[in-house]
N, C-alpha and C positions, 0 to 999 in steps of 0.2 A: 874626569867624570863629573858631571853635574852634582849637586847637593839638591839629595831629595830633600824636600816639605814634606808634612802633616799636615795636611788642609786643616784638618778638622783642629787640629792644636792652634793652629794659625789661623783658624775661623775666632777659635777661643779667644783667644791672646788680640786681636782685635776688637771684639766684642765684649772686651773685660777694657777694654782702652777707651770704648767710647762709650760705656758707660759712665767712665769717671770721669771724660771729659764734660758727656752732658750735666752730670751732678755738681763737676766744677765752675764752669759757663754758663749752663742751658742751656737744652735743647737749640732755642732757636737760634742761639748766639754760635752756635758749637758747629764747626767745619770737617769736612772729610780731609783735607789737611793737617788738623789740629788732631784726630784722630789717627792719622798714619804718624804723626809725629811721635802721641804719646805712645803709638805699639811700637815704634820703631820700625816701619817698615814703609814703603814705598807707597804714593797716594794710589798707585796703580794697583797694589796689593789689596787694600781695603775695596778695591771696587770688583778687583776678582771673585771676592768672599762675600761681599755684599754688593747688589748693587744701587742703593741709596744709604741718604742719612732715615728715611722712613722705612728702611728694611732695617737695618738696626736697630733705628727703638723699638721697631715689629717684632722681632730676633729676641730682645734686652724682656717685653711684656710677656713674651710667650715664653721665656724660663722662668720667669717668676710663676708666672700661671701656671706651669707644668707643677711648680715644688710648692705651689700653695694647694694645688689640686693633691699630692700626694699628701701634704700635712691634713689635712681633711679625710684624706679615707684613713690614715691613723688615728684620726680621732675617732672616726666609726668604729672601730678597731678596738679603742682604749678602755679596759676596764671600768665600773664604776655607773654611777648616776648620770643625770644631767647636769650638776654642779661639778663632781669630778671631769668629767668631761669637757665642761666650758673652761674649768682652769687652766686645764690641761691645752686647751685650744691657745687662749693668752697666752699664756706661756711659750708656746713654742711659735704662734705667731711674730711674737718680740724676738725672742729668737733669732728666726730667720729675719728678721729686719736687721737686726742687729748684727748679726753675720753678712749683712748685704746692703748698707747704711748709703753707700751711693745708690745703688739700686733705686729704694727706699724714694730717695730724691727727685729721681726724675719724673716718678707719674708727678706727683706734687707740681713739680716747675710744666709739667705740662697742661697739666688740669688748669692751675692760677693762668698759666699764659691765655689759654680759651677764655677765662670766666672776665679777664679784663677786657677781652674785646668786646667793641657794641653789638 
């Protein structure tokens, strides 16, 4: 009998792969090879689940944005002033950087990549 997958685990679990490859590398150094490597799984896999390296970092921007977007309406959410509130933003903005520190890396090495060019 075959060995079912979880897509969506296995969506994960590549998508947590080439994150840390891009944070490791850069983006633009960074291979769908080099990405099926660090998941462990087959370069044919990663293109099942995705089918570029620009649908990944597509994928990689769009959960940050989802949980930047939910830390936000907690802030509208959060007890207090305008100062309680702005601390409160800090704080959990580092935070989630900090819980997400490859993350974190890649817009950076992709923004610097753009601004070097003429």
């Amino acid at each position: 009998m075959p060995r079912q997958v979880d897509r969506e685990a296995r969506r994960e679990q590549i998508l947590g792969a080439a994150v840390r490859v891009f944070a490791r590398q850069g983006y633009a150094a960074s291979r769908i090879e080099d990405i099926a490597r660090e998941a462990g799984v087959a370069k044919g896999s990663v293109y099942l689940s995705f089918g570029s390296r620009e649908e990944l970092l597509r994928a990689a921007f769009d959960g940050l944005a989802d949980r930047s977007g939910a830390l936000l309406a907690e802030v509208g959410r959060h007890p207090g002033g305008p100062a309680e509130r702005l601390a409160f933003l800090v704080r959990s903005a580092m935070e989630l950087l900090e819980g997400e520190r490859d993350l974190a890396r890649v817009p950076l090495d992709v923004w610097s990549a753009g601004a070097r060019r003429p």
